[in-house]
C-alpha positions in Angstrom: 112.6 101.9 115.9 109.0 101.3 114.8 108.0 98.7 112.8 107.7 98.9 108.9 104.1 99.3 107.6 102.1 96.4 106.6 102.9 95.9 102.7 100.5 94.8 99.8 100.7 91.4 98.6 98.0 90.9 96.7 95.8 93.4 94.8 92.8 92.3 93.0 89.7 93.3 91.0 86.8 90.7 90.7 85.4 90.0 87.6 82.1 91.9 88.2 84.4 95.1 88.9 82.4 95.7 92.0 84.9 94.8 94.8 88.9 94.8 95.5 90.7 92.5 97.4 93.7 93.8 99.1 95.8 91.5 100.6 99.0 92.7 103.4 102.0 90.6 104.1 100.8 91.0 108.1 97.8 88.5 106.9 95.4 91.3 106.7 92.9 90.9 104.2 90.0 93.5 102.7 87.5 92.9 100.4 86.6 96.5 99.4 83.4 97.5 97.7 83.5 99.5 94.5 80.8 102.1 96.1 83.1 102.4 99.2 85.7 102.8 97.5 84.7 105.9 95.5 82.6 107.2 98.1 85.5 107.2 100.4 87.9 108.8 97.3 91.0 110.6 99.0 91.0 112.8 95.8 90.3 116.7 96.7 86.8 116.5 94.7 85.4 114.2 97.4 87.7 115.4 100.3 88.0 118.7 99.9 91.4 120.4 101.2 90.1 120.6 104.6 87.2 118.8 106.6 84.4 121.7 106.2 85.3 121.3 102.3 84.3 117.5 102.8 81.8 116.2 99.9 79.1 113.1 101.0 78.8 111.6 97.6 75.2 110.0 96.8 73.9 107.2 94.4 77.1 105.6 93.6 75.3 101.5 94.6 76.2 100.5 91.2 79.1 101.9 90.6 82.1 100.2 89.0 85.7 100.2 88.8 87.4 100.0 85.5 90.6 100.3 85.4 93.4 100.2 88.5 96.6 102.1 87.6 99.7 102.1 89.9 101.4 105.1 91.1 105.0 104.3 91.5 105.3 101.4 94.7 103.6 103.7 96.9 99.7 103.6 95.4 97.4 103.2 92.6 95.2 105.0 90.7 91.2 103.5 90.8 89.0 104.6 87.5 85.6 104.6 88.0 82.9 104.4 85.5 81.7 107.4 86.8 84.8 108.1 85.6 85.9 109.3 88.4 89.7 109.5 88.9 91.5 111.8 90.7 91.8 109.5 93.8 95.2 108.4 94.8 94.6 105.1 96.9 98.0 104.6 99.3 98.8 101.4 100.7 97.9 103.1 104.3 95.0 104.6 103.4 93.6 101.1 101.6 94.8 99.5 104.9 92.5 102.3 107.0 89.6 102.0 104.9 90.1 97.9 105.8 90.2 98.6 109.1 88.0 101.0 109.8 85.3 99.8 107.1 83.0 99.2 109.5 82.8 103.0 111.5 83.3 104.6 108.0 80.5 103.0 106.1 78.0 103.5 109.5 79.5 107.3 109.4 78.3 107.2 105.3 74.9 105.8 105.8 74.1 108.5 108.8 75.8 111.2 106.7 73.4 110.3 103.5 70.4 109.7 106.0 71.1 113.2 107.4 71.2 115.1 104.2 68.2 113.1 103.0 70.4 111.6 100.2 70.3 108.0 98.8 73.0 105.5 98.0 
């Protein structure tokens, strides 16, 4: 038997709407920026339904997020004032982007830089 996923215990949206804090009941704790947030959008517009289909999206530095929504217990729903969204943000995928902030946001900046795009 594997062990259960970690679980949200906390799920909050600063005042200045430009982070998220995301707190598991395994101590694990993300603070997740607005821009990386949307950039990294598991929606279809962003991911596209396979990885050739993948989108980089550009000049979203001041982007904010207005409204969170939850989806059932499984996920919530992130508005953008883009107003972007179509994203459904998981509890495993919020705990990836955590984890993997890091490689994924290097991954961004070389994909922009590549493309000649800004943030």
């Amino acid at each position: 038997m594997t062990d259960a996923a970690p679980w949200p215990t906390q799920l909050r949206l600063h005042k200045d709407r430009k982070t998220l804090t995301i707190a598991f009941d395994n101590g694990e704790t993300f603070d997740l920026s607005a821009e990386y947030l949307r950039v990294k959008s598991p929606s279809a517009e962003v991911q596209g339904h396979s990885p050739d289909e993948r989108k980089t999206v550009a000049g979203k530095k001041d982007v904010a997020i207005l409204e969170v929504n939850p989806i059932g217990n499984y996920a919530v729903r992130l508005v953008f004032d883009d107003m972007h969204s179509t994203g459904i943000y998981s509890w495993d995928y919020f705990l990836a982007l955590g984890r993997n902030r890091q490689a994924y946001w290097q991954d961004y900046l070389d994909d922009l830089a590549g493309k000649g795009l800004t943030r």
